[in-house]
C-alpha positions as CSV (number, residue, x, y, z in Angstrom):
1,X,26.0,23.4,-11.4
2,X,26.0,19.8,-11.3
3,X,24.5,17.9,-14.3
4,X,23.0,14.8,-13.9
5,X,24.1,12.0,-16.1
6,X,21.9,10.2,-18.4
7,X,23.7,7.4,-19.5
8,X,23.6,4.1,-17.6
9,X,25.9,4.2,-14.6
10,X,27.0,1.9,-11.7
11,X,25.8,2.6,-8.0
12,X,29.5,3.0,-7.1
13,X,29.6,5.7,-9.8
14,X,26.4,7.1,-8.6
15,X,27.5,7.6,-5.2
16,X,31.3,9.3,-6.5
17,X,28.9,11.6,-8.6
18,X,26.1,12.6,-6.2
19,X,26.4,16.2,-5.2
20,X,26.1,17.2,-1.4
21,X,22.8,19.5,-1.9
22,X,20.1,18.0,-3.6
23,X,18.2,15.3,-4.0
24,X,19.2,12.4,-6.3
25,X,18.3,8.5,-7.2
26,X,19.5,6.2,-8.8
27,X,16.7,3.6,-11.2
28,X,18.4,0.9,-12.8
29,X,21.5,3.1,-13.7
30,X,19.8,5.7,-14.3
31,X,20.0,9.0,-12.3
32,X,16.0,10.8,-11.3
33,X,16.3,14.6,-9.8
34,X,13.6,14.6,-7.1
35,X,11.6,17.6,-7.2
36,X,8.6,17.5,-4.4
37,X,5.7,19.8,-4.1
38,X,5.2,22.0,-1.2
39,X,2.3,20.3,0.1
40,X,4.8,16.7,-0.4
41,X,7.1,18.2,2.3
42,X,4.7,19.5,5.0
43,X,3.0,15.8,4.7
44,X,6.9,14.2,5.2
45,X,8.0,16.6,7.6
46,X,4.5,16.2,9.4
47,X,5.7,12.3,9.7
48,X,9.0,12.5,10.8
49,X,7.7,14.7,13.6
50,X,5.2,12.2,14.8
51,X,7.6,9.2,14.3
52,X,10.6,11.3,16.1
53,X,8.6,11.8,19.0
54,X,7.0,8.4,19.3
55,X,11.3,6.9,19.1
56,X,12.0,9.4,21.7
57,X,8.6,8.6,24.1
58,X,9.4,4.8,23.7
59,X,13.1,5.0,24.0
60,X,14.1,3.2,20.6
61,X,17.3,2.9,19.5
62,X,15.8,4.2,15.8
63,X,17.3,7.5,14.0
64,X,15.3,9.2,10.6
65,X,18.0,10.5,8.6
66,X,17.7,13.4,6.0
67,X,19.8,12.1,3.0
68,X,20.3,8.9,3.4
69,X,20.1,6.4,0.6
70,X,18.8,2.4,0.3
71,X,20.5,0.5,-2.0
72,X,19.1,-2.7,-3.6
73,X,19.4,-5.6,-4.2
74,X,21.1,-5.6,-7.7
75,X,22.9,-3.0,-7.1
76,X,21.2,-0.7,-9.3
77,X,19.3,1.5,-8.0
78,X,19.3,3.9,-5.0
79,X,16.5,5.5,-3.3
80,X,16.3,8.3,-0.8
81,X,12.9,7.5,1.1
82,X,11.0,10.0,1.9
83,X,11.1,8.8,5.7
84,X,13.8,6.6,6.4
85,X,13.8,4.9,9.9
86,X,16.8,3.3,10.9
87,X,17.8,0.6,13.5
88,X,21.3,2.2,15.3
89,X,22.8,-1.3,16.2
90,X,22.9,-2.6,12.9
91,X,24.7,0.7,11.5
92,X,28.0,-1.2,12.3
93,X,27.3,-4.2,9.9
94,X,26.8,-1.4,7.0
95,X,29.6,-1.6,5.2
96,X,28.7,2.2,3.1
97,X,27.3,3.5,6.2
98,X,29.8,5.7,7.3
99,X,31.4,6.6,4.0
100,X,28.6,7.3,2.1
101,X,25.1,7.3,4.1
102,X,24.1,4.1,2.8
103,X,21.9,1.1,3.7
104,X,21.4,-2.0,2.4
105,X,20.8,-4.7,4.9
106,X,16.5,-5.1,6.2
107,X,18.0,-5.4,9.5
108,X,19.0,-1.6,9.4
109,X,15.6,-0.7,8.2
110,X,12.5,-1.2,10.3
111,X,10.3,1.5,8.2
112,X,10.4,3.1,5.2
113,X,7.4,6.0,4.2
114,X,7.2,7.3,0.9
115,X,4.7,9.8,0.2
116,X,3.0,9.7,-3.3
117,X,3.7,12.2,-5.8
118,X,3.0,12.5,-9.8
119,X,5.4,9.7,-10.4
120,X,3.3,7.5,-8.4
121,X,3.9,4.5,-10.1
122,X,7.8,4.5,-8.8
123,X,6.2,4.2,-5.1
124,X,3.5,1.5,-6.2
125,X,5.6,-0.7,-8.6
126,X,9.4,0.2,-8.3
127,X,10.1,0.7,-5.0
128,X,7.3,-1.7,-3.5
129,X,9.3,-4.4,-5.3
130,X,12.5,-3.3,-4.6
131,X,11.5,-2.7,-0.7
132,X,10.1,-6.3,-0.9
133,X,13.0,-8.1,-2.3
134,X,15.0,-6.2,0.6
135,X,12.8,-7.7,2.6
136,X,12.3,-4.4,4.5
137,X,9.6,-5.1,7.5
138,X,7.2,-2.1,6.9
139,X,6.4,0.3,3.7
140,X,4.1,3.0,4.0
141,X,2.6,4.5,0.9
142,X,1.0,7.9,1.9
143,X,-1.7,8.8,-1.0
144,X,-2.9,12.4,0.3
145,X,-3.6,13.7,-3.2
146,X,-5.0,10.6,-4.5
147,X,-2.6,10.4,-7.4
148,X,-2.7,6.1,-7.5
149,X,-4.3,3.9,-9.3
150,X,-8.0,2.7,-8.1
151,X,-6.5,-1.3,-8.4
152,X,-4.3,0.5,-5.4
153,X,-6.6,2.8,-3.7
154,X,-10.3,1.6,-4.7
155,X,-12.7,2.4,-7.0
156,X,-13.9,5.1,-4.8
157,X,-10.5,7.4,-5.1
158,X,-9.8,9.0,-1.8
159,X,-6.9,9.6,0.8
160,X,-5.3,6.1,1.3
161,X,-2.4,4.8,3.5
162,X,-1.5,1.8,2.5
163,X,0.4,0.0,5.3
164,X,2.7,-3.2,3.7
165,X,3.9,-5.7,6.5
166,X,6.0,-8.6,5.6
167,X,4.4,-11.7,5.7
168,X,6.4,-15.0,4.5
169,X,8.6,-12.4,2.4
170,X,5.6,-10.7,0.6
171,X,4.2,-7.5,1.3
172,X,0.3,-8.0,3.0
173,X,-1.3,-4.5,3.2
174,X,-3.6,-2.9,5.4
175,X,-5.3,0.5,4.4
176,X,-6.5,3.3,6.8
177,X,-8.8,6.2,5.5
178,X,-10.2,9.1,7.3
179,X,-10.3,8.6,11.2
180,X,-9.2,5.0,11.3
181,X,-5.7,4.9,13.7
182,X,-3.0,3.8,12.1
183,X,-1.9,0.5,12.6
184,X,2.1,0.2,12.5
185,X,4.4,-3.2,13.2
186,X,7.1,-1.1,14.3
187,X,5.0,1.6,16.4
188,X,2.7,-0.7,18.0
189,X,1.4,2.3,20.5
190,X,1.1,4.9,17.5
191,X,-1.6,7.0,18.4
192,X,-1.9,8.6,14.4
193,X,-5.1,9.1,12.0
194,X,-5.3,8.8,8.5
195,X,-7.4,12.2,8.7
196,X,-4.3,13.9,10.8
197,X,-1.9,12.4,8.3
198,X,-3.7,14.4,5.5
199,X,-4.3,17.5,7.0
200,X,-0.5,18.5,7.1
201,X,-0.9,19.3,3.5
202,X,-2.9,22.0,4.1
203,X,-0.5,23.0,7.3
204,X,-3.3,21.6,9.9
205,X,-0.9,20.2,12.1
């Protein structure tokens, strides 16, 4: 059984460490054992359906890997995204691509979806900013359980996508509740709802 290590560690370490089943990150040298919820996985896998077939409709030279991992910026941490959307071309310029499944260049990276669980504040605050200094193009936050924080998903506390594009290297969001269609930078004809979104967790696909 693999053990994972609690003392601060490099992201060179990490990746000789990191066992092939399972999932694993690294936060600031510091390994986390992801453990999602059933209801997590049916929303994700609900995702990387709908994404998967709108790459293959529009012909895009994208790919949504299962294990793959996004290194930042310092060189300390390493995240496994919940829905990782990569850009094919720019594999080549990776240079931990092939060896280890790793990216760490925005141009590889049009989209990145996390889906909230309890440790919500990792998707609002840790990985928001390290997505941002990345200067990743798109970052979905998927609230279905309306775990956040009401100065993140209102006062009113309900189902929230928060859509983060960009702008002048800072995240701008846009939030979609209910029936409103997603609006996506990278899926431009992306004919999702909030609602649809949120049903998977109950297996209403």
């Amino acid at each position: 059984m693999f053990q994972p290590l609690v003392e601060p560690i490099t992201f060179e370490e990490f990746l000789e460490w990191k066992p092939e089943n399972g999932r694993y990150e690294l936060h600031k040298g510091v390994i986390v054992e992801m453990q999602p919820t059933g209801d997590h996985e049916l929303v994700r896998a609900f995702l990387i359906r709908e994404l998967n077939f709108e790459i293959r409709r529009c012909s895009l030279a994208y790919s949504i890997p299962s294990q793959a991992l996004v290194k930042s910026v310092d060189k300390k941490s390493g995240y496994i995204p919940d829905v990782l959307v990569l850009n094919l071309p720019n594999l080549v310029n990776e240079p931990l691509w092939k060896k280890a499944s790793t990216v760490s260049q925005a141009e590889s990276i049009p989209l990145i979806i996390e889906v909230v669980s309890t440790n919500w504040r990792d998707d609002y605050f840790f990985k928001f900013g390290e997505y941002e200094e990345i200067r990743i193009p798109e970052y979905w936050i998927v609230d279905y359980a309306v775990l956040g924080g009401k100065r993140f998903i209102g006062e009113s506390k309900q189902p929230t996508i928060s859509v983060y594009g960009l702008i002048e290297c800072e995240y701008q969001v846009n939030q979609f509740r209910g029936n409103n269609r997603i609006q996506s930078p990278t899926f431009p004809e992306l004919n999702l709802t909030a609602e649809q979104v949120f049903q998977a967790a109950l297996g209403e696909y």
